[in-house]
C-alpha positions in Angstrom: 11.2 14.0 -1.2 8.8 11.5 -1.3 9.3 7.2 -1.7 8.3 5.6 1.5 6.9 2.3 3.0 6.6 1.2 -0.4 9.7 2.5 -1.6 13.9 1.8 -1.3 16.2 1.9 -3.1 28.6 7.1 -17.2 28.0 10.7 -16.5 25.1 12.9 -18.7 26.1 16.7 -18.7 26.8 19.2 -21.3 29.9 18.6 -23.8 29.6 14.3 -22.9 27.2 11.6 -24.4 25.2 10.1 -22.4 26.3 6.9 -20.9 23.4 4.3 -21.3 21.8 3.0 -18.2 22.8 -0.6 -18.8 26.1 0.1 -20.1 28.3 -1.9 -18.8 25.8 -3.4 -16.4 27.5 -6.1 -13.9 25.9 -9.7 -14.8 23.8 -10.7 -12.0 23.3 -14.1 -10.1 20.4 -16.3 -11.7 18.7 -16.0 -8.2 18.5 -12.0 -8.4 17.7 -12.5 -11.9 15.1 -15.2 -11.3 13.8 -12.6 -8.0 13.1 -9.6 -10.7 11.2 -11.7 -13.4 8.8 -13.0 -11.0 8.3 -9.5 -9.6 7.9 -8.1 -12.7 4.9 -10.2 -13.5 3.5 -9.5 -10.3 0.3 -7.9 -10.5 -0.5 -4.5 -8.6 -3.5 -3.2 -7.7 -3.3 1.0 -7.7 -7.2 1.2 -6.9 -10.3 -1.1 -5.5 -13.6 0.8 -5.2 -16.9 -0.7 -3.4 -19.6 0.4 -4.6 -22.3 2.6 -2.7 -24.4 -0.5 -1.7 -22.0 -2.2 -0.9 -22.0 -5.4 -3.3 -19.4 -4.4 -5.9 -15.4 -4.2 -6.4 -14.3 -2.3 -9.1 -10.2 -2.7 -9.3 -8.0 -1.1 -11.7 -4.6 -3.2 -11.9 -1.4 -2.8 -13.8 -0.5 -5.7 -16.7 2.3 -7.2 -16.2 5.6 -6.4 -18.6 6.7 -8.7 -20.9 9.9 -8.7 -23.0 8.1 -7.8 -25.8 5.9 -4.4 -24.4 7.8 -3.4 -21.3 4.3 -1.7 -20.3 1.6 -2.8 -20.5 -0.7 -0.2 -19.0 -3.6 -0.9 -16.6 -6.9 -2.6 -17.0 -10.3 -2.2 -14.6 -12.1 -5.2 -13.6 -15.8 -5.5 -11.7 -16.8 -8.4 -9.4 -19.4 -8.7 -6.7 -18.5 -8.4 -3.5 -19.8 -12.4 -2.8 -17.6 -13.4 -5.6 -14.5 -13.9 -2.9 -16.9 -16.8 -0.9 -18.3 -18.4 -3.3 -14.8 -18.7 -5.4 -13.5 -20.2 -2.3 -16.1 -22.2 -1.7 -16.1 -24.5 -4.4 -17.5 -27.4 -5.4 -19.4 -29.2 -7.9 -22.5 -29.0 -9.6 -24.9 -26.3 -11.2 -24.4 -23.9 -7.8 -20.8 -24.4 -7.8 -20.6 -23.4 -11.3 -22.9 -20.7 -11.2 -21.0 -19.2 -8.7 -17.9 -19.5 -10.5 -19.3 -17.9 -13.2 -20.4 -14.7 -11.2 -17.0 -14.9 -9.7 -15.2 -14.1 -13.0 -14.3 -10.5 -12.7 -15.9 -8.6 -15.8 -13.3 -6.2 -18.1 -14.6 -2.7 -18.1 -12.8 -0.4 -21.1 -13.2 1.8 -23.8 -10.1 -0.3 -25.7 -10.6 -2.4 -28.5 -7.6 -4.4 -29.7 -4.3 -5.5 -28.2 -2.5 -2.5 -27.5 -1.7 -1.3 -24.1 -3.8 1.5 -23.0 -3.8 3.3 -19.3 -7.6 2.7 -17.6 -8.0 3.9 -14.1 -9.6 6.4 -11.9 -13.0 4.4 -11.0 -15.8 6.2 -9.4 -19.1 4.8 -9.2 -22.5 6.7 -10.0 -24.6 6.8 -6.4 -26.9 4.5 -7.8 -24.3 1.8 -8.7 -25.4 1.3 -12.1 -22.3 3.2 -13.7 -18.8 3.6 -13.6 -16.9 6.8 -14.7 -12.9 6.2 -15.1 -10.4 7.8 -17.5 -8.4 6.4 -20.4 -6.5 6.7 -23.2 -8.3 4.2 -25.5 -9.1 7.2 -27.7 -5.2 8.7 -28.4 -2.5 7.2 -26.8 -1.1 9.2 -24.3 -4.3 11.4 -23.9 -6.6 10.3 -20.9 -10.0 11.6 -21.2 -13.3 10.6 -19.6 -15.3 7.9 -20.3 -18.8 6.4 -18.2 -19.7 2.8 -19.5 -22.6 0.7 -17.4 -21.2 -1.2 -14.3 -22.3 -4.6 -16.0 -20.5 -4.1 -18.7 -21.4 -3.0 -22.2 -19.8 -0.4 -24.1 -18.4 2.8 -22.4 -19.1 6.3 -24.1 -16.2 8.9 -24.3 -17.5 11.9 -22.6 -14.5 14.8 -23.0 -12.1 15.5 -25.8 -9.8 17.8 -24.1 -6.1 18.3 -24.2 -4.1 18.0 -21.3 -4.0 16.0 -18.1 -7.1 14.3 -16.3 -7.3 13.0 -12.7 -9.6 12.0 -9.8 -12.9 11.7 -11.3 -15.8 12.2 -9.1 -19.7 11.8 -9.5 -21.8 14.5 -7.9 -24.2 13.2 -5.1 -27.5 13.6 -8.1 -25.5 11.7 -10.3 -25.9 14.3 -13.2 -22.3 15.4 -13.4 -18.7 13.8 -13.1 -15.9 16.2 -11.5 -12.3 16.0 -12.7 -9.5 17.6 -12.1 -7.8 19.2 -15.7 -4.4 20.5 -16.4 -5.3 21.9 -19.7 -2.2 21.6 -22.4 0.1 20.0 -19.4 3.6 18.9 -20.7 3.3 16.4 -18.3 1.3 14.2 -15.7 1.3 16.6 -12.7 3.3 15.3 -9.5 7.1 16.3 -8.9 7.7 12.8 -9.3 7.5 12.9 -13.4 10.3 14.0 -15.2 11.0 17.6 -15.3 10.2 19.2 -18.6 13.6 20.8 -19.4 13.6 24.8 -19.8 15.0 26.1 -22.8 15.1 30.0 -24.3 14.7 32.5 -21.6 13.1 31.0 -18.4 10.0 32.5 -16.7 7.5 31.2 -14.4 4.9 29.2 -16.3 2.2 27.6 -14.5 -0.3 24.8 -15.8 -2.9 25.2 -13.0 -4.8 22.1 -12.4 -8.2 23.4 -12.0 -11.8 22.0 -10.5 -13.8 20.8 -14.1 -17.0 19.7 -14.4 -18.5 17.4 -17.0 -22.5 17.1 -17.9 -23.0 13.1 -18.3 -25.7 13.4 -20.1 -24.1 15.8 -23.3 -20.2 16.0 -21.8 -20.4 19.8 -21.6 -17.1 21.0 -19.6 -17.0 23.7 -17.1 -13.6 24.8 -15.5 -14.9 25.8 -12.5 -12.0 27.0 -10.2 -10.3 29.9 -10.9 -7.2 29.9 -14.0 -4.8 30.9 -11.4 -5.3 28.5 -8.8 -4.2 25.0 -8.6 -6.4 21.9 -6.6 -4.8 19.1 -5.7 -7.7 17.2 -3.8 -11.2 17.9 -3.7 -14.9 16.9 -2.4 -18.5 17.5 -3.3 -20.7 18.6 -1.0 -23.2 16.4 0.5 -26.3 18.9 -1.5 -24.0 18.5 -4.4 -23.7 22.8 -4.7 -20.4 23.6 -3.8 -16.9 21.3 -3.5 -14.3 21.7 -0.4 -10.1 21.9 -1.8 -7.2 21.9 -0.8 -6.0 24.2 -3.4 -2.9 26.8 -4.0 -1.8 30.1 -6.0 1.4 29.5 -8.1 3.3 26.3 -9.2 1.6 23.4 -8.3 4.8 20.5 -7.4 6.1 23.5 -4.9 2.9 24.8 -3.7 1.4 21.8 -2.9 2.8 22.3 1.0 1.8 25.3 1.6 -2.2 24.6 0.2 -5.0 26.1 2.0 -8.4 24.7 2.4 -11.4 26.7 -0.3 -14.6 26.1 -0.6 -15.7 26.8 -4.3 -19.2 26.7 -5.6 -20.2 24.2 -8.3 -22.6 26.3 -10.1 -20.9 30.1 -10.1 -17.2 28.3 -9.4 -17.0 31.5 -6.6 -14.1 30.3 -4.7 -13.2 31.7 -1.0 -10.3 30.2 1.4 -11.4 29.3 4.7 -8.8 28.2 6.7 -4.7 29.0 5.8 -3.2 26.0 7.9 -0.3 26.4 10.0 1.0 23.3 9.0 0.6 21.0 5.3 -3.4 19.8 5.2 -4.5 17.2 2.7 -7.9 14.9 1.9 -10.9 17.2 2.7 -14.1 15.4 3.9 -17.4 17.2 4.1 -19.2 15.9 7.1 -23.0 14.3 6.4 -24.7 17.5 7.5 -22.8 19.6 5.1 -22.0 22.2 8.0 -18.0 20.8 8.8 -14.8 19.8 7.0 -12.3 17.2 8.3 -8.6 17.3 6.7 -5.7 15.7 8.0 -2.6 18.0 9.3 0.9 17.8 9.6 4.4 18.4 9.0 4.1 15.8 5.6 6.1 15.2 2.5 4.4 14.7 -1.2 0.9 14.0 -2.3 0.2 10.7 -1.3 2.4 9.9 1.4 0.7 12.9 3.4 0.0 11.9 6.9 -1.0 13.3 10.4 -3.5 14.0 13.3 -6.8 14.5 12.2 -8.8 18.0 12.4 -12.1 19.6 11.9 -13.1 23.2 11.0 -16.4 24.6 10.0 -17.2 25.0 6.5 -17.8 28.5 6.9 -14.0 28.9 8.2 -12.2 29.5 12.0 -10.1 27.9 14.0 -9.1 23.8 13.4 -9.9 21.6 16.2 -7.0 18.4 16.4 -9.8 15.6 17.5 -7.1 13.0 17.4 -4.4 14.9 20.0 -1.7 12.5 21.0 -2.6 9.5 18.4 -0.2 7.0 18.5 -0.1 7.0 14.8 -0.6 8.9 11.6 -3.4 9.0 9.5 -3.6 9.1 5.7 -6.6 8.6 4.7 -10.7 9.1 5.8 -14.2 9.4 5.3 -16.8 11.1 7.4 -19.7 8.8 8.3 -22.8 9.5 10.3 -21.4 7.5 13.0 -18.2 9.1 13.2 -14.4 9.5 11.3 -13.0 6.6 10.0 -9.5 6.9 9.2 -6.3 4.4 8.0 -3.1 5.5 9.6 0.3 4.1 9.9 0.8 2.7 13.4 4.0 1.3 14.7 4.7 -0.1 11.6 1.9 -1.5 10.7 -1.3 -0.5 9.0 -4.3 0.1 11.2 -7.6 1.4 10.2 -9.4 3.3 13.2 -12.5 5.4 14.4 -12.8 8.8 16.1 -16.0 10.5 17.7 -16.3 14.1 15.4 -16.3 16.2 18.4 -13.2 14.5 19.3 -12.6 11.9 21.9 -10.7 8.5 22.7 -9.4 6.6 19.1 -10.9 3.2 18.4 -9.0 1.2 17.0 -10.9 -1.4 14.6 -7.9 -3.5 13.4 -4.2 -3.4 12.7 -1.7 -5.9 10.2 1.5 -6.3 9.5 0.6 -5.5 5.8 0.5 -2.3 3.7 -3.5 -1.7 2.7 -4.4 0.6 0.1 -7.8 1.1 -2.2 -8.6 5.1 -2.7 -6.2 6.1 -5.7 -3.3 8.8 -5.0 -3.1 7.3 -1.4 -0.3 5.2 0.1 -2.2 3.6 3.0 -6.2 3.7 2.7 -9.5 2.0 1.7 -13.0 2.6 0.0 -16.1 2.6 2.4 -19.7 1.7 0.9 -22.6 4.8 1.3 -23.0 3.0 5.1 -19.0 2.1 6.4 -20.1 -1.4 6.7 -18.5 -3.1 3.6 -15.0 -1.7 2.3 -12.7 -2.6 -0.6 -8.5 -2.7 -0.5 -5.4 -4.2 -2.0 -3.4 -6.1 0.3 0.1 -7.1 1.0 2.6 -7.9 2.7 6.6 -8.8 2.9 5.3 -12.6 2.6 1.9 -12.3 0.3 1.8 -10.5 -2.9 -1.1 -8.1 -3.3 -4.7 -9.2 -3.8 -8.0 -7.4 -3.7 -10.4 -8.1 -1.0 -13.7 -6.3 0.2 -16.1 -6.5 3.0 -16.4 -5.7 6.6 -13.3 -3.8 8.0 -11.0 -7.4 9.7 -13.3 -9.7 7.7 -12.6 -9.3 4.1 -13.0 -11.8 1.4 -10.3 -12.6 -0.8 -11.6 -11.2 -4.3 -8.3 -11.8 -6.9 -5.7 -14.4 -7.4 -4.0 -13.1 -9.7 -0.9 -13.5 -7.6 -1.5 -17.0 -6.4 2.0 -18.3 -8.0 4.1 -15.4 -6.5 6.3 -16.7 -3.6 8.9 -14.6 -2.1 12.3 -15.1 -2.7 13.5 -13.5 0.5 13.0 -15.0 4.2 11.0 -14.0 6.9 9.8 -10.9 9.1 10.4 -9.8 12.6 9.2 -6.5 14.0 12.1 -4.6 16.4 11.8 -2.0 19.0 14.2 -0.3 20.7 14.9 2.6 22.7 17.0 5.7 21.2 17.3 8.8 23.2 13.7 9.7 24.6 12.4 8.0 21.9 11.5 4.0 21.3 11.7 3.0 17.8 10.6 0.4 15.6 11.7 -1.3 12.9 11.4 -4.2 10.1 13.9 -6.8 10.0 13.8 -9.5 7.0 16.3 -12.8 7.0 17.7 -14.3 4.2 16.4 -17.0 2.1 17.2 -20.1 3.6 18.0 -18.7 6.7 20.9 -20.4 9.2 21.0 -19.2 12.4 24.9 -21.0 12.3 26.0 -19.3 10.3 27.1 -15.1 9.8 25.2 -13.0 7.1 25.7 -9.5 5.6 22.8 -6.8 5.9 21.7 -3.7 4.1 20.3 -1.0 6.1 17.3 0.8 3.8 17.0 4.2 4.4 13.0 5.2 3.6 11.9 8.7 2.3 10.1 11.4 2.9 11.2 12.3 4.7 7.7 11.0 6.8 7.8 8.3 5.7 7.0 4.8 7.0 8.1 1.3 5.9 4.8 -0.4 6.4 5.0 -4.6 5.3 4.8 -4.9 1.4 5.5 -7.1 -1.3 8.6 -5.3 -3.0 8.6 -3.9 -6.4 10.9 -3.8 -9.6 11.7 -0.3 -8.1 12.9 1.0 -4.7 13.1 -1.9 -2.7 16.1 -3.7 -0.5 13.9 -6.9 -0.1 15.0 -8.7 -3.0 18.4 -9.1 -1.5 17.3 -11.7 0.7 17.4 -13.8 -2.2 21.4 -13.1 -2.7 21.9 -14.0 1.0 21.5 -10.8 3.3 19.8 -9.3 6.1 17.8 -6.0 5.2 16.9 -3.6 8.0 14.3 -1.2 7.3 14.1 1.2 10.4 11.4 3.8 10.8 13.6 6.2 12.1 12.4 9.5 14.1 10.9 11.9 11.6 8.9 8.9 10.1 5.0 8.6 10.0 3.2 6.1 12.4 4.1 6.8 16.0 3.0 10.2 16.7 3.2 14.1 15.5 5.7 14.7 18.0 8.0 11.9 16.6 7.0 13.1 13.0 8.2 16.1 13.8 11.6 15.5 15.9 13.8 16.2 13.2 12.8 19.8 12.6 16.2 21.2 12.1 18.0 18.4 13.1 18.2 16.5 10.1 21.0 13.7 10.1 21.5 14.0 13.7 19.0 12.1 15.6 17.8 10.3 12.9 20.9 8.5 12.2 21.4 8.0 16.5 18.0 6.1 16.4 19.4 4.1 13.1 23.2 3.1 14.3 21.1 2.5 17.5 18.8 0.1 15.8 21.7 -1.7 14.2 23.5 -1.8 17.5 19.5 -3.9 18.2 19.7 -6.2 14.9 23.2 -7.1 15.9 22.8 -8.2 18.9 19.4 -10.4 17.6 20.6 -12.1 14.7 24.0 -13.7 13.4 24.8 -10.4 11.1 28.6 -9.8 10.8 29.2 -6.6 11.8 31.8 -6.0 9.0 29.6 -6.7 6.4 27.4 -4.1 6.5 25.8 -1.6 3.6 23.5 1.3 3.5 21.1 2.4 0.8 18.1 4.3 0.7 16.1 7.0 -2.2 15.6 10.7 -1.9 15.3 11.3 1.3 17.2 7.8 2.0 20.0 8.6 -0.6 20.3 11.6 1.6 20.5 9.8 4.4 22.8 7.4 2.4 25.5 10.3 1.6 25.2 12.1 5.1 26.0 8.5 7.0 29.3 8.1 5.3 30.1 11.3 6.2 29.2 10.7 10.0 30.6 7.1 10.4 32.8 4.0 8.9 30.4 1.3 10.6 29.0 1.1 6.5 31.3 -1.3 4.2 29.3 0.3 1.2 26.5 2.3 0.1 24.1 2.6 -2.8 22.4 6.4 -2.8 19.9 6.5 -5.1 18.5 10.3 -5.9 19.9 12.0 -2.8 21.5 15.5 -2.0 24.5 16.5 -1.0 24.3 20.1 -0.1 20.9 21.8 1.4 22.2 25.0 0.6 22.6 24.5 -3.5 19.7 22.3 -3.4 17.4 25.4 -2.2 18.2 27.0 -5.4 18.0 23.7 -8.0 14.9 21.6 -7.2 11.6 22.2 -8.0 10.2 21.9 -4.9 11.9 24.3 -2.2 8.5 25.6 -0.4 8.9 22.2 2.2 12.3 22.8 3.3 11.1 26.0 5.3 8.9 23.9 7.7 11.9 21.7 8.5 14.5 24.3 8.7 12.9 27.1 10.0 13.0 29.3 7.5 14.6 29.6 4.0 18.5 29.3 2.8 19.2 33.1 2.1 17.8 34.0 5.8 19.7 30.9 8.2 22.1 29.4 5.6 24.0 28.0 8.6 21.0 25.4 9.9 21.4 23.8 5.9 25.2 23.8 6.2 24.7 21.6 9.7 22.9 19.2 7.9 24.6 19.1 4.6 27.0 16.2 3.6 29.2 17.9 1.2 29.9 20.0 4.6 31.7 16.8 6.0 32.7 15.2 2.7 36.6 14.7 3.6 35.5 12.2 6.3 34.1 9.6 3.7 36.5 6.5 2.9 33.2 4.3 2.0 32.9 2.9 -1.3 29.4 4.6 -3.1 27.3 4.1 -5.7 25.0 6.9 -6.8 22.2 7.1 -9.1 19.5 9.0 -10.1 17.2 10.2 -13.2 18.3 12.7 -15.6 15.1 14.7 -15.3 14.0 14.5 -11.3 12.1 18.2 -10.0 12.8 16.5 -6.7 16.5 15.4 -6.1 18.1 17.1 -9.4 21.5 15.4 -10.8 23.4 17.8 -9.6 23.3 17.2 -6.4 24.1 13.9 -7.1 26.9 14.7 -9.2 28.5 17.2 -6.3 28.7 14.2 -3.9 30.3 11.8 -7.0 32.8 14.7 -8.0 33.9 15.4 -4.2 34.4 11.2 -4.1 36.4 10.6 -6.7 38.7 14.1 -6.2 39.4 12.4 -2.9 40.5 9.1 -3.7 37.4 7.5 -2.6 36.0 4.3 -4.6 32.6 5.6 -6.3 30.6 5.1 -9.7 27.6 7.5 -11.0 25.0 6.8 -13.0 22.3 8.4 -14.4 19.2 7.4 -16.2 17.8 9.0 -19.2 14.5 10.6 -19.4 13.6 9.8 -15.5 12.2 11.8 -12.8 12.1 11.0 -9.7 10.5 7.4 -9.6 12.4 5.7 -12.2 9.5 4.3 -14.7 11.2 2.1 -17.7 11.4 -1.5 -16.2 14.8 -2.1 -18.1 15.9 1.3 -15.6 14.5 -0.4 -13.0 16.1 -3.9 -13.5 19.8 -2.1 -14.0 19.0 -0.3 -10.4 18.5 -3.2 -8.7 21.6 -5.3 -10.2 24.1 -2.6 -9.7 22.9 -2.4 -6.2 23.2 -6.4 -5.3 26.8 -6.2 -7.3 27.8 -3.3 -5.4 27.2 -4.6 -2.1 29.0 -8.2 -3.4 31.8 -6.6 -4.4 32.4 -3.9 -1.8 31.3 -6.6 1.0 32.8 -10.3 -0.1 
């Protein structure tokens, strides 16, 4: 149950049409209409790569929708490193313009013509002087793997293969690229695509992902890991013979928390598991020497939003060492550098990128924002570090500034983009909140209305994040899964970051094992008891909202309390016990409950809304895609059914061909207006 600091928030079953998403849709103020447009031209920047001296950016950033081609796909860009200064700089004259010709980020892509084509997945050769990166120039639809010079020129289309590519990845002598290939995959891989539906008699079919590697110099593929394994993550070795995985027998959406660490060789493809975790691991490190591995561990969620402490083990396998013990935060990302671990990590809200001895020791921290940073791809908070640590590359952002790309020394980056230069936020300011909740002090993210008046009384939303360890970090909002946009219509939006959530430390991360919607909503009525008593909210005009593991939280509030006027769950659940047995995704609910349904079916029941569902008298709306692995409809459409049998105001909607993260922008857009005129209507 993924969607978290970046992330928010007609009937289709058998015998019934479909309702279409934007039937009936309510018409929206020009202001929330006027809020959407400019974010949907916002650009976004999914990946910035230094290169290994240093000196380069390579970006890879999405094209803005227009009416005309709702998607545009992505496009990668190049600039020098030097290109931010001496852009900024300006001037006139022969150096001025010289400069501002070097600063004019180059176009690398296998596309020629207009249409919109997916490019992404940079990595750069270790002598700089290539790029390899995926794309579908060749047959809509069908990545495959292309290496063109860094300075532009034209690419050359290494693979024809059918299926799903991901995560390309030089080896250290530069003679071969690493993927990782789903071969004849219905689908991108990820619980959050839509489900492929079953039909005929259903049996377990897996499309393992598997370890591939491809010869540059003649594109001869070799699936290396075994056909009944799936690798989520990998990384070569630093003598470029063997890779370290985090890797898993069986289905790969569920499987994916229960992964262990193997080592597989990268001539033979002789796999062996050396450590099964007692909690979910994710991005394995080789240290320099080739002798360690450094993986982060936790009680997570999804790939990408995995977070933790930080651990080491040798490469030949044993027992984990935590060298981060206690960490007032939780990392998500790192690379291992002769002079230590550097790491990113959510810490008390913000982003923070930090430094640990590899025996262990006292954490350094380098620097912390109120901003969301992210550069690796498949990461939620991170970076990319040149061959020597000194000069990285991110994106940027935060509730006030749009993204951007920016590179150099971690705390002094250069601006690199400005793409987003014309973006201004339609919402009002930030302020960071703490309070104190049983044992436990909280923090949280407050935004004020446009315009604000401290005279006068304003309405708030409460956004639930997911997860469920998650984090609301400071970000620009999206088209999708967001609250902030309804500062333009005149609210308050809380975002708190509730215990369970990522960023303080494991123990915090952890306090909701099975105790899910007890002490998570104390900390959150606690926290509104906090905004309340800061800023001129009226306390009658108050909503909730939140995605998966917030529409959850969404549906299990209203059963709980009447202190919400209204409520928008988007994707949630209603009863733990059904869910077990419907999603696609069941192997994470043992960590948090203890155990599976069949064996404690009480501890789900505890937790369940449906279990309280007679309490509800608050008007909610529920959505949610017709195709999500994670959160199926039919939980969605248990908590809508119980609703209307009792009398209580609801509407359900549900989106056609969407999983999980709702994709088609015109989906998107109907989300976010039925939200605003839900609140308006069920809060005047």
């Amino acid at each position: 149950m993924p969607f978290t600091h970046r992330i928010a928030a007609g009937i289709l079953f058998a015998g019934l049409a479909p309702i279409a998403a934007a039937q009936n849709a309510p018409a929206a103020h020009p202001a929330l209409d006027q809020a959407i447009d400019q974010l949907a031209i916002t650009r976004r920047y999914d990946e910035a790569v230094i290169s290994p001296d240093g000196k380069w950016v390579a970006w890879v950033e999405s094209l803005p929708a227009t009416k005309d081609a709702p998607s545009q796909g992505s496009a990668i860009y190049v600039a020098p490193v030097a290109a931010g200064a001496a852009a900024k700089a300006g001037g006139k004259g022969a150096a001025a313009k010289a400069a501002a010709a070097t600063a004019t980020p180059q176009r690398i892509t296998a596309v020629s013509g207009d249409a919109p084509h997916d490019e992404h997945g940079v990595s750069w050769s270790p002598d700089g002087k290539s790029l390899a990166f995926l794309s579908d120039a060749a047959d809509a639809g069908q990545l495959e793997l292309y290496v063109a010079p860094a300075t532009g020129g034209t690419p050359r289309q290494l693979t024809k293969l059918k299926g799903y590519l991901a995560t390309p990845q030089w080896s250290p002598d530069g003679q071969t690229v690493a993927i990782l290939f789903t071969e004849n995959a219905p689908r991108a891989s990820g619980p959050l695509q839509p489900r492929t539906p079953d039909v005929g008699v259903v049996e377990d079919h897996y499309f393992e992902q598997r370890l591939t590697t491809v010869n540059v110099a003649n594109g001869d593929v070799h699936q290396l890991s075994p056909a009944d394994l799936y690798v989520y993550e990998y990384d070569w070795s630093p003598d470029g013979k063997r890779f370290i995985t985090t890797a898993a027998h069986g289905e790969g959406d569920d499987n994916w928390y229960i992964a262990e660490l193997y080592t597989v060789d990268a001539a033979s493809g002789e796999t062996h598991s050396i450590l099964k975790p007692s909690t979910q691991i994710a991005v394995p490190r080789w240290s320099p020497d080739g002798k360690q591995v450094a993986f982060i561990g936790g009680i997570m969620s999804d790939e990408g939003i995995a977070s933790g402490d930080i651990f080491t083990v040798d490469a030949a396998g044993g027992t984990p060492k935590n060298i981060t013990t206690g960490m007032k935060g939780s990392a998500y990302w790192l690379d291992w550098l002769p002079t230590g671990i550097e790491f990113v990590a959510a810490m008390d809200g913000e982003s923070g990128v930090g430094r640990v001895p590899a025996a262990g020791g006292p954490v350094q921290v380098l620097w912390t924002g109120a901003e969301s940073i992210h550069g690796a791809a498949d990461f939620s908070l991170g970076l990319t570090m040149s061959r020597d640590g000194r000069t990285t590359a991110l994106a940027r952002e935060s509730f006030a500034q749009p993204p951007e790309v920016w590179a150099g020394p971690v705390g002094a980056w250069r601006q690199v983009t400005t793409d987003n230069r014309d973006a201004h936020p339609a919402w009002g300011d930030s302020k960071n909140l703490h309070w104190k909740s049983d044992q436990f002090t909280v923090q949280g993210w407050l935004i004020y209305p446009k315009d604000f008046d401290p005279s006068k009384k304003y309405p708030m939303v409460v956004y639930v994040h997911g997860g469920p360890e998650g984090v609301v970090t400071p970000s620009y909002p999206g088209t999708f899964g967001d609250a902030t946009v309804l500062g333009s219509q005149g609210y308050f939006i809380f975002y708190p970051n509730f215990r369970g959530s990522a960023g303080q430390a494991e123990s915090f991360t952890a306090a909701d094992v099975k105790d899910y919607g007890y002490g998570d909503l104390r900390d959150i009525l606690s926290g509104l008891t906090e905004v309340l008593h800061t800023v001129p909210v009226d306390s009658t005009r108050v909503g909730i909202t939140g995605w998966s593991y917030g529409g959850y939280m969404t549906m299990w509030a209203v059963t709980q309390t009447h202190r919400f006027r209204a409520a928008v769950s988007g994707a949630g659940l209603a009863d733990w016990l059904s869910y077990y047995g419907e999603n696609g995704i069941d192997k994470w609910m043992d960590s948090y409950f203890g155990g599976n349904v069949y064996d404690d079916p009480a501890v789900y029941a505890k937790s369940s809304p449906i279990t309280f569902i007679k309490n509800v008298t608050t008007p909610t709306l529920v959505v949610v895609g017709d195709r999500d692995i994670e959160c199926p409809p039919p939980q969605s459409y248990e908590f809508w059914h119980a609703l209307r049998t009792l009398g209580v105001k609801t509407q359900f909607v549900i989106y056609p061909n969407e999983g999980h993260e709702i994709g088609q922008p015109e989906h998107r857009r109907d989300i976010m207006r039925r939200m605003a005129a839900w609140f308006a209507e069920n809060m005047p």
